[in-house]
N, C-alpha and C positions, 0 to 999 in steps of 0.2 A: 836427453838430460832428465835426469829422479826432480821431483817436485822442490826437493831439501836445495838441490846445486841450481836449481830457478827462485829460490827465494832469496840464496846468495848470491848470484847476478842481478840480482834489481835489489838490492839492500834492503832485503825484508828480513824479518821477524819467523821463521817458520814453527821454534820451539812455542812462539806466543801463539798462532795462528791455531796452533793444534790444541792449546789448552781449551780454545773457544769452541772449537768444531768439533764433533766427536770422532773423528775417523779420517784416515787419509781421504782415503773417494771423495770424499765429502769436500776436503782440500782443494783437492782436484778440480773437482765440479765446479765449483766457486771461483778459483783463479781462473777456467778456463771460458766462465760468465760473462768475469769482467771485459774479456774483447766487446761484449757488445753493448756496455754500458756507456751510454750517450754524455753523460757529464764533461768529460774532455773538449767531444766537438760542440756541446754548448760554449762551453767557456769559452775559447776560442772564438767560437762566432760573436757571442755578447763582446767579447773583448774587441774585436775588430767593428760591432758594430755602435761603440762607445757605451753598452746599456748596460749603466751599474749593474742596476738593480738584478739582471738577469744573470749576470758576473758573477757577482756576489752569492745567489743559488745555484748556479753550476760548480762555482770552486768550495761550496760549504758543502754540497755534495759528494764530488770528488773527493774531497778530505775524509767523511763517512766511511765510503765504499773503502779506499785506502786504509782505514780505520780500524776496519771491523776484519777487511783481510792481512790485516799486519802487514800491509806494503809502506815500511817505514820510511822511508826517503822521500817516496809519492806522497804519501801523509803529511811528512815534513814541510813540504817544499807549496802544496796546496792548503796546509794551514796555514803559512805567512800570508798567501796571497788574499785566503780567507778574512783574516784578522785585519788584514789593509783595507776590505771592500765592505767592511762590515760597517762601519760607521754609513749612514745614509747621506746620500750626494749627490750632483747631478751629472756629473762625469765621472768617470774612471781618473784617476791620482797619475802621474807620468810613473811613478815608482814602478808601477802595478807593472811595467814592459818587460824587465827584468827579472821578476818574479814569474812573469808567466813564463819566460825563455828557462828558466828554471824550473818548472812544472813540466816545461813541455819536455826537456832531457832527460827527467824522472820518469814523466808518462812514457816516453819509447823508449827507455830502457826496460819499464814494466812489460810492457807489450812485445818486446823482443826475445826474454827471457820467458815470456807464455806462450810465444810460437815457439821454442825451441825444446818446449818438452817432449818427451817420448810418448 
């Protein structure tokens, strides 16, 4: 799979991604980063281990990374959760379960469309 037909399987952005980055390589290099970018399994674990707070900078993170790679869905789906955990608290909101179930569909779809490039 060409980097363009992996930005279309994970509902990214590739003409936006390229306006930012100078150069395919460069694309490349970056999408193929993010496999080892720990924001996911923070969130996930903060989420499982009820700590906002820690939530809250994992999935404002993940939104970033998402962000700046034009992985627009991932983006999407990790801003809501962002914007839910943003207010300070001392648990996580019941909402937040379904928005992560949606994060997490977005995230391995990212992450499967980045193992399947050439």
């Amino acid at each position: 799979m060409t980097i363009e037909q992996c930005y279309q399987e994970m509902g990214g952005n590739y003409t936006e991604v390229c306006g930012r980055l100078p150069s395919q390589r460069l694309v490349e290099k970056f999408v193929r980063k993010f496999l080892d970018d720990r924001s996911y399994a923070e969130l996930t674990a903060a989420m499982a281990a009820g700590d906002h707070d820690a939530a809250f900078r994992a999935a404002h993170t993940l939104k970033g990374v998402a962000a700046n790679l034009s992985f627009t869905k991932l983006r999407a789906s990790a801003s809501e959760l962002t914007e839910l955990l943003r207010a300070p608290a001392d648990t996580i909101p019941p909402e937040a379960a379904p928005m992560l179930e949606a994060v997490t569909r977005d995230y391995d779809a990212t992450v499967a469309a980045i193992r399947n490039l050439d």
